[in-house]
C-alpha positions as CSV (number, residue, x, y, z in Angstrom):
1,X,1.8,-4.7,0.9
2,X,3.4,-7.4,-1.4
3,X,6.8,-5.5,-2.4
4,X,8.8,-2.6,-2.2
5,X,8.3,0.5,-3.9
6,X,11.2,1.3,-6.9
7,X,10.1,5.0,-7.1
8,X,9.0,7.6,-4.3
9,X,5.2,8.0,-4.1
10,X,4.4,11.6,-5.5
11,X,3.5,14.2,-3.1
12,X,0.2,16.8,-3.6
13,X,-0.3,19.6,-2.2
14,X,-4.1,19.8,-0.7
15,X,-4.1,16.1,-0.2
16,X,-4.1,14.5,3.3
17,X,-1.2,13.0,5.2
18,X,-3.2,10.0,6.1
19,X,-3.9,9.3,2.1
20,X,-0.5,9.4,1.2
21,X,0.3,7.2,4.2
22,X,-2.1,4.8,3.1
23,X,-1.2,4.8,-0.5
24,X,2.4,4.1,0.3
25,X,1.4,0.8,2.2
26,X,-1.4,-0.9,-0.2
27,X,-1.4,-2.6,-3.8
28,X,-3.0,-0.6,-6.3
29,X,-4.2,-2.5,-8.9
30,X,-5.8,-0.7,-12.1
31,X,-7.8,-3.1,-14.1
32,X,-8.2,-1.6,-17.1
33,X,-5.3,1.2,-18.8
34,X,-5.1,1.6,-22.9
35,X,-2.0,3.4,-22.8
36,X,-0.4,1.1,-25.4
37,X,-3.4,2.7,-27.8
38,X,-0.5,5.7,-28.2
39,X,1.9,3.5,-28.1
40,X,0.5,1.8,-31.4
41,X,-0.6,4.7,-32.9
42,X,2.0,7.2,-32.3
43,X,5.7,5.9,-31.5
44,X,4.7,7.0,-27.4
45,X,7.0,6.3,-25.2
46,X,5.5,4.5,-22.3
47,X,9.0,4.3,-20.7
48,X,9.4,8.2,-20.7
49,X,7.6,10.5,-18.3
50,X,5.5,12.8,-20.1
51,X,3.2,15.3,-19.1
52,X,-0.5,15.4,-20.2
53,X,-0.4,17.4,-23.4
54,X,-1.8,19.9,-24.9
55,X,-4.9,18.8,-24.0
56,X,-4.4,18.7,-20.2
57,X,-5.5,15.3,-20.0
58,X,-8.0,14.7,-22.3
59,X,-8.6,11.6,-24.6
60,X,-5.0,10.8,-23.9
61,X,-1.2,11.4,-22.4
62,X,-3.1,10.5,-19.0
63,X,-0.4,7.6,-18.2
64,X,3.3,6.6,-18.9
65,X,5.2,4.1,-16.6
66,X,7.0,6.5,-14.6
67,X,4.1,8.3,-13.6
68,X,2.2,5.0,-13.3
69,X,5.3,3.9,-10.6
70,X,5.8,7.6,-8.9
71,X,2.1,7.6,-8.3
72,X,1.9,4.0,-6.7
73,X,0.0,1.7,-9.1
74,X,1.7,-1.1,-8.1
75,X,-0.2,-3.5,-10.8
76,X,-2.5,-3.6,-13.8
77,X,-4.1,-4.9,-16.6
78,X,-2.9,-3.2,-19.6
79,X,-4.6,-3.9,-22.6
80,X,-4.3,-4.6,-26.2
81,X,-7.1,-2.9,-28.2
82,X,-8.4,-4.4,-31.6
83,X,-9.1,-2.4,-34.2
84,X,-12.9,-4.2,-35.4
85,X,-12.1,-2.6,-39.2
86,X,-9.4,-4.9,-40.1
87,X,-10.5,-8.3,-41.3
88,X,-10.5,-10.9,-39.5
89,X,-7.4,-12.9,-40.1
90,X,-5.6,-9.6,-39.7
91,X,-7.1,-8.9,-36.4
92,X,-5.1,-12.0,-35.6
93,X,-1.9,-11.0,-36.9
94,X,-1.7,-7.6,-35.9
95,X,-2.5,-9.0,-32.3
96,X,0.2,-11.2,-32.5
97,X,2.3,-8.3,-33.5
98,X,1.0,-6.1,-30.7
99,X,1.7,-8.7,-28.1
100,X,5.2,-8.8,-29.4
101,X,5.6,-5.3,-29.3
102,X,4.0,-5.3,-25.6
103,X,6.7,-7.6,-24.1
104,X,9.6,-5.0,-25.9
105,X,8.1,-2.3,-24.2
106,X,7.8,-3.9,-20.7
107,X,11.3,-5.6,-21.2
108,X,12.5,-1.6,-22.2
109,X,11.8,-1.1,-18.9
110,X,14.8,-2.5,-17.1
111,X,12.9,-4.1,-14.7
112,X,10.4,-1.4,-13.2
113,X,7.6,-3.4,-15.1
114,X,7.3,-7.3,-15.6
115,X,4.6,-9.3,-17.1
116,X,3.4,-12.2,-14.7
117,X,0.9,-15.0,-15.8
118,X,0.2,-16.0,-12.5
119,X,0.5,-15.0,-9.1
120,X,3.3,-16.5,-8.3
121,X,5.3,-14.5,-10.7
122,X,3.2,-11.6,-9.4
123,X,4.2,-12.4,-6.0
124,X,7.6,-12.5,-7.4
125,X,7.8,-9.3,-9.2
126,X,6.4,-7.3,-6.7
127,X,8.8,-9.1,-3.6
128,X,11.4,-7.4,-6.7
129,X,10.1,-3.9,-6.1
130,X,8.3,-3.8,-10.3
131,X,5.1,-3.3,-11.1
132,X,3.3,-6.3,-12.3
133,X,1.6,-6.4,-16.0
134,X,-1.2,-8.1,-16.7
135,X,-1.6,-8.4,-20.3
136,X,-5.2,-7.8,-21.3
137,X,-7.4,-7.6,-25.0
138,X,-10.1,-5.2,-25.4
139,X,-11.8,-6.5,-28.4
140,X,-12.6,-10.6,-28.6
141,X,-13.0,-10.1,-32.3
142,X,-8.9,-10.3,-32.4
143,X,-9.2,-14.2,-32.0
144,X,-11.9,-15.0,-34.6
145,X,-10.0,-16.0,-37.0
146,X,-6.8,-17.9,-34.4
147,X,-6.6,-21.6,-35.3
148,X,-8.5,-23.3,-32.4
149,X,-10.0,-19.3,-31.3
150,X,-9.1,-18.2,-28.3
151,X,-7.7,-21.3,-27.2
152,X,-4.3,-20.4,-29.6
153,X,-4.2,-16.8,-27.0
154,X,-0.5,-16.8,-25.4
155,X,-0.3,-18.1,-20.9
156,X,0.0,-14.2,-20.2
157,X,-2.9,-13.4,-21.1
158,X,-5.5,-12.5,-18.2
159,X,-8.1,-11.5,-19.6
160,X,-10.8,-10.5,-22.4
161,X,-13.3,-7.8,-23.5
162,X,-16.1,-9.9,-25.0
163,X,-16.7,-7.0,-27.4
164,X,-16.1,-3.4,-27.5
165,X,-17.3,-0.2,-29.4
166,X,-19.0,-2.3,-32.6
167,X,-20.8,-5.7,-32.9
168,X,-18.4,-8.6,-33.4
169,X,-19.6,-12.3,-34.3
170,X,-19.4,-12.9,-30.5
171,X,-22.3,-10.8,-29.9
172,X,-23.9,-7.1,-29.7
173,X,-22.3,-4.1,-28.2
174,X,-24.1,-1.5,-25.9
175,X,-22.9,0.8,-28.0
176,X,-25.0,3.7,-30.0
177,X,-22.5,2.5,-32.5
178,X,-24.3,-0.6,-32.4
179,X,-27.1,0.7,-34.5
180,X,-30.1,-0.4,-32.9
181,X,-29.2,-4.2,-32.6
182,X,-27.4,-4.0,-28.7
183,X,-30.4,-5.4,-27.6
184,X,-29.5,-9.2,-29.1
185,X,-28.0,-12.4,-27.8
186,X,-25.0,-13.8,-27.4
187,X,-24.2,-15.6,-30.3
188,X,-23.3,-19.0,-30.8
189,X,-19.6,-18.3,-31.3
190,X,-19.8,-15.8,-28.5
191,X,-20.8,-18.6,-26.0
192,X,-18.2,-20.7,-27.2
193,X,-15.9,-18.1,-26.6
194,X,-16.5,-17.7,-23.1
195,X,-16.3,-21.5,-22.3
196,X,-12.6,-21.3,-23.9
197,X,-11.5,-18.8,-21.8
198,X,-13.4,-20.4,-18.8
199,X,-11.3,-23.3,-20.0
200,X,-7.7,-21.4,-20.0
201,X,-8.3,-19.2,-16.7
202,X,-9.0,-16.1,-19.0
203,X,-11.3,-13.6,-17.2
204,X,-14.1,-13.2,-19.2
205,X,-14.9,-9.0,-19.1
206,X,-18.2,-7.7,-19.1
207,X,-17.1,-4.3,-19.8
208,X,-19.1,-3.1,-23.4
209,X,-21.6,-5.6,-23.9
210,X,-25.5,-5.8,-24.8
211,X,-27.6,-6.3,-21.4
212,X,-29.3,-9.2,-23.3
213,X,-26.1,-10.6,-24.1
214,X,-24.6,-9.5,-20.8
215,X,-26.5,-12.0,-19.3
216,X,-26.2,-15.2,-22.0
217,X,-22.4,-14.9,-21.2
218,X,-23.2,-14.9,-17.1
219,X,-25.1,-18.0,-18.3
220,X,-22.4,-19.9,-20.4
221,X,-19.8,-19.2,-18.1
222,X,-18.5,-21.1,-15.1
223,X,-20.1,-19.6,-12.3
224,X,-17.0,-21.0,-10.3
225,X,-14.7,-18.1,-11.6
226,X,-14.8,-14.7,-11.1
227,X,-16.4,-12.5,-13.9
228,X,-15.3,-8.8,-14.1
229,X,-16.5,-5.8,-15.6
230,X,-13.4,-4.1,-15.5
231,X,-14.5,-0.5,-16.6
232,X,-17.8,1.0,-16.1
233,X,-20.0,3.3,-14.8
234,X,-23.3,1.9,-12.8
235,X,-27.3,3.5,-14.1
236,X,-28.1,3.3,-10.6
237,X,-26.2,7.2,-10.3
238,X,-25.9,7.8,-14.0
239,X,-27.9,6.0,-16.3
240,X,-26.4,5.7,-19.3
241,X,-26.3,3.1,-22.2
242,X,-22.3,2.3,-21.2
243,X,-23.1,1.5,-17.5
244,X,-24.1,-1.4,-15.6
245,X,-28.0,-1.7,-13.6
246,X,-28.5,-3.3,-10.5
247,X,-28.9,-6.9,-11.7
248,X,-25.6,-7.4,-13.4
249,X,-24.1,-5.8,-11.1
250,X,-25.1,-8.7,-8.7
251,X,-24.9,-11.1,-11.3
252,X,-20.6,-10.3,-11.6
253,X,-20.9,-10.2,-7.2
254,X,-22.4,-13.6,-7.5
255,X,-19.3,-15.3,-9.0
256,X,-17.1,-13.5,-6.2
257,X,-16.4,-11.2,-9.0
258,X,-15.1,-7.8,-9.3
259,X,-16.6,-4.3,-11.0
260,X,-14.2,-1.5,-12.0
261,X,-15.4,2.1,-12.0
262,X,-14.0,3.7,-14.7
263,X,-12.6,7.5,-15.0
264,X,-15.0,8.9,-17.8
265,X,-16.8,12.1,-17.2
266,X,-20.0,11.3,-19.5
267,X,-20.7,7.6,-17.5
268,X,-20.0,9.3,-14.1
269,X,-22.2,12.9,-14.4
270,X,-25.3,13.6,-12.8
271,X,-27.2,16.3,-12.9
272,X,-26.3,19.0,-10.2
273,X,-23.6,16.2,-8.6
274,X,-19.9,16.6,-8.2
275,X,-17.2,17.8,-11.1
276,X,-14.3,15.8,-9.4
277,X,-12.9,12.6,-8.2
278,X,-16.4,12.6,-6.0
279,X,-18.1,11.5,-9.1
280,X,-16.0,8.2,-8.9
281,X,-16.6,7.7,-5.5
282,X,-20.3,8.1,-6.1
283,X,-20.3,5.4,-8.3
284,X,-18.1,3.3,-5.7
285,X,-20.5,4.1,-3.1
286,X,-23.4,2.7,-5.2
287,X,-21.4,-0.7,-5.6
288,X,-20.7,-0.7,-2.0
289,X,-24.4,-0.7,-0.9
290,X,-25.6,-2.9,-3.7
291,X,-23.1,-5.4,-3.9
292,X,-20.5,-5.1,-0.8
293,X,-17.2,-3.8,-0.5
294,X,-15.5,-6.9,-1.8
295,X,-16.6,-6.6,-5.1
296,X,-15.4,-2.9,-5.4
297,X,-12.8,-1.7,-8.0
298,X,-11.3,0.3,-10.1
299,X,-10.5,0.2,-13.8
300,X,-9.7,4.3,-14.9
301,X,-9.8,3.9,-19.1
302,X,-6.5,5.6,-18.5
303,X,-6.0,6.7,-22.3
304,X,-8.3,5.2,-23.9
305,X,-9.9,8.4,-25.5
306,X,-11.5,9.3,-22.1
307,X,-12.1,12.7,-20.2
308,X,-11.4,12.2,-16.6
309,X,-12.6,14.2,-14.3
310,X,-10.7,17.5,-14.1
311,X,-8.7,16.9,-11.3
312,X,-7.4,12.8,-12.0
313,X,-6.1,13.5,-15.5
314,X,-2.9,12.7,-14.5
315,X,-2.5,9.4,-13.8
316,X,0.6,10.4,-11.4
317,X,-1.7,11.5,-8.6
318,X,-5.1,10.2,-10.1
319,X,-5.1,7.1,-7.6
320,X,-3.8,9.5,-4.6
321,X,-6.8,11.8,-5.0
322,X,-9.0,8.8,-5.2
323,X,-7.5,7.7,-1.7
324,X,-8.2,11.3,-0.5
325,X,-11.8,11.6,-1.9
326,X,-12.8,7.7,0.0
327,X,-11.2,8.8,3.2
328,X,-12.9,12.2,3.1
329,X,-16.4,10.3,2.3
330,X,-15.7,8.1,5.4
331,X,-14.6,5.0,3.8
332,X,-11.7,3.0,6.6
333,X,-8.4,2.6,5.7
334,X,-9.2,-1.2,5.0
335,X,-12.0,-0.4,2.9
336,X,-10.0,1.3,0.2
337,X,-7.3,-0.8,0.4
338,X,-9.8,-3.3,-0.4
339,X,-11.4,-1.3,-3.6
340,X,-7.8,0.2,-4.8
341,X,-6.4,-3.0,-4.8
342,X,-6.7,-6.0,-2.3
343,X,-10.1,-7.4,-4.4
344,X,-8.5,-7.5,-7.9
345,X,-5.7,-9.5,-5.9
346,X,-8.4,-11.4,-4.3
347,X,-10.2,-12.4,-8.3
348,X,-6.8,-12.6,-9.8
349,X,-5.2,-15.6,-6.8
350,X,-8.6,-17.4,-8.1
351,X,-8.4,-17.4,-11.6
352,X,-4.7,-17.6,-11.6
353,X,-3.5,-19.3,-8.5
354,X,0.9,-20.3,-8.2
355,X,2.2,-22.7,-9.8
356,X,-0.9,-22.4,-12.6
357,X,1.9,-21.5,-15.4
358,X,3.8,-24.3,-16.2
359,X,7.5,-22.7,-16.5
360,X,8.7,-25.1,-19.1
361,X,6.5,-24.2,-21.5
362,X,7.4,-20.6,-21.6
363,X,6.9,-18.4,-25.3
364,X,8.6,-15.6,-25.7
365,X,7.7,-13.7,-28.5
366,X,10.4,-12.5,-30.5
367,X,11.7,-9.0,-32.2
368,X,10.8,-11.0,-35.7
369,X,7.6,-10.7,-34.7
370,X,7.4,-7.4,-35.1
371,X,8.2,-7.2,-38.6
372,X,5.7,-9.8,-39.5
């Protein structure tokens, strides 16, 4: 364990004493949460605890910081979601905008939640008792229009979608709303792309994309770093045009890479299988005997318009039912230490080693930003 805990674990009825135990001594890392979607959208307060709505969980008011600290996440990669109808120089300013924003929020937080660029400020934070954010974008489309691309993206940024829900000039999405071309290439741009963010220690994210193109960016990239496919599903349970086969899921395994199961009912279902948090697992499991333990994840979706399954809607005991559900399937305590959070620490001392920042170069973005 890196750090203290600033708020108590939460306690569920039904769930064993030896997965709260083990919760309260391991990192939990979450690579991939949209909360700040709300945020954006509707004045949410991340710093407030809510509860999950009148939806019970559904599409959204899965997370808010306090429950994301009372239910142990003790890290994560939250992410800044580009909205692929703006044009493209205003994909770039409302990014900047957003990242602004972002850094209020966090700093709102007195100190429960710090972003870190590296792992030495990780290390730091966490030896601090706050969680650690990692500032993510879902979207590469945001950069296309930055003077020099993505190599204008702030230090604190730790990683990239290469595309999301729509084609982008990077390349094809897997997405129906792809209409019919998510079987093309990489573009030119797109490989470009990933050598800049090879260049600036960016993970490149996997999470979204064509197969075809899935595969030109394992090509351009630098098979010396770690890819991730932060969230996702895997077609060898549930095949389904949003999750991952076999082959790529050895191709992220081969970089020492990481893969994320995500917390989406529709990638997760199978016919006559489990309604729960045993659908996650199911897809773990699958990763585990493909790939190996060490590249096991997670990455919930957290509100990004998802439907978890029924009983990890709320994100304040999501992770603790997920620590129940591997111990009841038989995982060991160091294996899901390992897959909650010990191998996205693992990809993340790689990319982004201490002493990688350079602290006298340090931007902070300011509140005139905002109005920009």
């Amino acid at each position: 364990m890196l750090g203290p805990r600033r708020v108590g674990l939460a306690r569920v009825e039904g769930v064993s004493d030896a997965a709260h135990d083990l919760l309260a001594h391991c990192e939990v890392v979450d690579l991939h949460l949209d909360s700040f979607i709300s945020q954006r959208l509707v004045g949410y307060d991340l710093n407030r605890e809510h509860g999950t709505g009148p939806l019970g969980g559904r599409f959204f008011g899965q997370l808010d910081f306090p429950r994301a600290l009372a239910g142990g996440l003790t890290a994560g990669m939250w992410s800044i979601t580009t909205n692929p109808f703006r044009g493209a120089g205003a994909r770039w300013r409302i990014f900047q905008r957003n990242h602004a924003r972002m850094h209020e929020v966090v700093a709102a937080s007195e100190g429960r939640l710090e972003i870190v660029r590296d792992m030495g400020e990780w290390l730091q934070a966490r030896r601090r008792g706050a969680h650690a954010v990692l500032i993510s974008i879902q979207g590469g489309n945001a950069v296309q229009a930055a003077p020099a691309g993505a190599m204008a993206l702030p230090d604190d940024i730790w990683r990239v979608t290469l595309v999301h829900l729509t084609h982008s000039a990077y390349g094809p999405t897997s997405s129906p709303l792809g209409l019919g071309r998510q079987r093309g290439p990489l573009t030119a741009a797109g490989v470009e792309l990933v050598e800049q963010l090879d260049a600036q220690r960016i993970f490149v994210d996997l999470a979204h994309i064509g197969h075809r193109a899935f595969h030109d960016a394992v090509a351009a990239h630098d098979p010396a770093l770690p890819l991730l496919a932060t969230h996702t599903g895997v077609s060898g349970v549930t095949p389904h045009w949003r999750n991952l086969d076999d082959d790529e899921l050895r191709a992220v395994a081969a970089t020492d890479g990481v893969v994320g199961i995500i917390f989406q009912n529709d990638f997760l279902r199978r016919p006559a299988g489990p309604r729960g948090v045993e659908m996650v697992v199911e897809h773990l499991d699958h990763l585990r005997r493909i790939i190996g333990i060490r590249h096991c994840a997670v990455g919930t979706d957290y509100d990004g318009a998802i439907v978890p399954p029924y009983d990890v809607r709320d994100g304040r005991t999501g992770y603790l039912r997920l620590c129940d559900a591997l111990l009841r399937a038989g995982w060991s305590a160091d294996e899901v230490r390992a897959v909650l959070g010990a191998n996205a620490i693992r990809v993340c001392a790689a990319m982004r080693p201490a002493g990688t920042v350079d602290q006298s170069t340090v931007a902070q973005p300011s509140s005139a930003q905002l109005a920009s």
